[in-house]
C-alpha positions in Angstrom: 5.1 -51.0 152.5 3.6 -54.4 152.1 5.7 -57.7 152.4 4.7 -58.6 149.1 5.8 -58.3 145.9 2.5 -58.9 144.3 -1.1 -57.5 142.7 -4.3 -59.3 142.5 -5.7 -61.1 139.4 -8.1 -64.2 138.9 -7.5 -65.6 142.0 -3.5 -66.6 141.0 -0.6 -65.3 142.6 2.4 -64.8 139.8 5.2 -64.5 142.0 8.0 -62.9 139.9 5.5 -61.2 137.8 4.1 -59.3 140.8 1.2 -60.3 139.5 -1.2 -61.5 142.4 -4.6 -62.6 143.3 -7.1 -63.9 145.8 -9.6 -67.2 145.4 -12.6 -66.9 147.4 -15.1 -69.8 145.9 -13.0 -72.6 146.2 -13.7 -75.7 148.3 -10.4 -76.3 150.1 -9.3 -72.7 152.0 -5.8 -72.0 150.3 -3.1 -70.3 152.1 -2.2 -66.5 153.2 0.4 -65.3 151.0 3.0 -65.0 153.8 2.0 -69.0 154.6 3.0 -70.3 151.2 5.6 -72.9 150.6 7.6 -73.8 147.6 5.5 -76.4 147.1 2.3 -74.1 146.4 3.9 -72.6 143.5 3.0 -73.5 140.0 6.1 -72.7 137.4 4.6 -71.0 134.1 6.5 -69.8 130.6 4.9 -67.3 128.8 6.2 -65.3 125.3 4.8 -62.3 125.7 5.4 -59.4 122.5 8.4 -61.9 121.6 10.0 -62.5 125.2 10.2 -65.2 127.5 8.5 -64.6 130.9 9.2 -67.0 133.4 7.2 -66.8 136.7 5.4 -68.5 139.5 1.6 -68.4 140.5 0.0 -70.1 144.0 -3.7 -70.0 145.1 -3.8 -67.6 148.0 -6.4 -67.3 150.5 -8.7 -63.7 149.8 -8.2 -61.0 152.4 -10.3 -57.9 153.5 -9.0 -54.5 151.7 -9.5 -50.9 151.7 -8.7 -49.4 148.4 -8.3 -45.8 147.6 -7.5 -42.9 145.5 -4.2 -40.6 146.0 -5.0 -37.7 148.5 -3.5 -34.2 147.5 0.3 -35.4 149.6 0.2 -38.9 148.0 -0.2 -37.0 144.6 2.9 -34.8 145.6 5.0 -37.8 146.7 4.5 -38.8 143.0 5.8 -35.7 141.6 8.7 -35.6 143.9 9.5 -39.0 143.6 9.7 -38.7 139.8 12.0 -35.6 140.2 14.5 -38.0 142.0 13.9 -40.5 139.5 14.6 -37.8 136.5 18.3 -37.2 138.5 18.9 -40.9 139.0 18.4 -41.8 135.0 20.1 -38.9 134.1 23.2 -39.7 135.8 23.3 -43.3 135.8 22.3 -44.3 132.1 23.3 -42.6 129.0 20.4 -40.8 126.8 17.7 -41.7 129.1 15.6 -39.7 130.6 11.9 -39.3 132.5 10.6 -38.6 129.3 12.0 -41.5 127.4 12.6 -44.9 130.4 11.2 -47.7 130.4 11.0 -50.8 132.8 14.3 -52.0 131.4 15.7 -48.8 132.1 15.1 -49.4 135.7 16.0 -52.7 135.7 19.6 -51.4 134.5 19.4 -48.9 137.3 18.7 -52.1 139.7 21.5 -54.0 138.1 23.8 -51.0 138.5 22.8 -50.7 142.7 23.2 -54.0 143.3 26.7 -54.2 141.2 28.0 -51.3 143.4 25.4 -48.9 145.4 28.6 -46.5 146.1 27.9 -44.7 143.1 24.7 -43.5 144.4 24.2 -40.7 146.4 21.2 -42.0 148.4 20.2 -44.8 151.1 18.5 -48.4 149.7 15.1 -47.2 150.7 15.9 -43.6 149.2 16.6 -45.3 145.8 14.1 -48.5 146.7 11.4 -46.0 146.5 12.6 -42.9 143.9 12.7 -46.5 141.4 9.5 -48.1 142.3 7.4 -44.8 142.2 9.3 -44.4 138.3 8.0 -47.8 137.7 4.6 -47.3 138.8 4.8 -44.4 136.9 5.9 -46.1 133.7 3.2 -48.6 134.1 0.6 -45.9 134.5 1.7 -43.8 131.0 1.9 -47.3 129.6 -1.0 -49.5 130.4 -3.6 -46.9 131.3 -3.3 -47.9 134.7 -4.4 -45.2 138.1 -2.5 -44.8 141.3 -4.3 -46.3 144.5 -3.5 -46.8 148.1 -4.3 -49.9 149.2 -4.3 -50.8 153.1 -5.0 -54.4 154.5 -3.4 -56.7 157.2 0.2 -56.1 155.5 0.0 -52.4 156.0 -0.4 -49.4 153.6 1.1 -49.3 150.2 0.8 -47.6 147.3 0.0 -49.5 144.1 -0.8 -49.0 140.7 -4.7 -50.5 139.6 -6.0 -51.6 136.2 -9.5 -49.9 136.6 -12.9 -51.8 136.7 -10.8 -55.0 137.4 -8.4 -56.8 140.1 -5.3 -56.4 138.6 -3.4 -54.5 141.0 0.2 -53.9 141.4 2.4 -53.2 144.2 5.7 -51.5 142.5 7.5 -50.1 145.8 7.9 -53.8 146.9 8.5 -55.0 143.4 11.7 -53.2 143.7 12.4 -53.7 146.7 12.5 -57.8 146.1 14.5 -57.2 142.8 17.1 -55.5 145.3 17.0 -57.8 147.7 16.9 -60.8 145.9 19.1 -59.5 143.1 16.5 -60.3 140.5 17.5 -59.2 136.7 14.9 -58.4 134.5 11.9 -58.5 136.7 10.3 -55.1 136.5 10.4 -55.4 132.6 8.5 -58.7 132.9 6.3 -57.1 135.6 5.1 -54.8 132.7 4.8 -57.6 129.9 3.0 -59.4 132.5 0.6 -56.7 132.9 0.5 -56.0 128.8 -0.8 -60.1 128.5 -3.5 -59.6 131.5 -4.9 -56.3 130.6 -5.4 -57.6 126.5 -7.2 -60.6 128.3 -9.4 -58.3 130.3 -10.0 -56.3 127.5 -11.4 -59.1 125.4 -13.1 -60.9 127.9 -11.1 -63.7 128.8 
């Protein structure tokens, strides 16, 4: 799994959003993403479909990667993954269900982890993944967006690709930081994020 909670997109690198992307034509050579400092970051406000999205974006240097469709396992990981998922909403959040979550949802089931992971029946990476494979998921059925592997100098990871374009996110680690960093609210403005790029790719901006 990648370091990053990120996905590539006009050469800025939205840091909560897990929004990410690489500048090659630029006269100064900016920074790897795992070089940045607080002082790279650029603080932004947007109101996307009536809510407030705070994040930060930073210039990051462009790196080599291979990026590639599910094989026939991958695929099955999925659909295994999302049985999990189906268990975890049903037990954990009243009338919600895989046929009816959405990125708040698992943000409640993040809030609910970190509040007290005793309640769950699996390990942090067993529920670090089961969410972040829903969440691709969700952004998939929602945004018209396509499973991919990506692999590059951070490793292998499976991300979720807005096709014919650079927007890529990485939703395994984008839970992984909300755990770890006890973020609220961050997958949900992952996907609004997402909803505010893709209506600028589609018209051309």
């Amino acid at each position: 799994m990648h370091s990053k909670s990120l996905g590539l997109f006009m050469g800025k690198l939205f840091f909560l959003s897990s929004l990410f992307s690489q500048l090659s034509c630029n006269n100064s050579v900016p920074p790897k993403y795992d070089q940045l400092k607080e002082s790279d970051y650029k603080k932004k406000t947007d109101t996307i479909d009536g809510e407030v999205v705070n994040s930060k974006e930073a210039i990051v240097k462009e790196i080599d990667q291979q990026i590639t469709n599910l094989n026939s396992e991958q695929e099955r990981r999925v659909e295994r993954e999302m049985m999990k998922a189906g268990t975890l909403l049903k037990e954990h959040l009243k009338g919600i269900s895989i046929n009816n979550y959405t990125a708040s949802s698992l943000d409640d089931l993040v809030d609910l982890w970190n509040n007290d992971n005793s309640k769950f029946n699996c390990s942090q990476d067993e529920f670090m993944n089961t969410v972040g494979f829903a969440f691709g998921q969700y952004l998939v059925n929602t945004h018209g967006m396509k499973w991919k592997i990506v692999n590059d100098e951070y490793g292998e990871d499976y991300a979720i690709m807005f096709e014919n374009s650079t927007l890529i996110n990485y939703p395994l680690s984008s839970v992984d930081k909300a755990i770890r960093e006890h973020r609220v609210g961050s997958l949900n403005s992952i996907s609004l994020l997402d909803t505010k790029a893709i209506a600028e790719l589609k018209s051309g901006k």
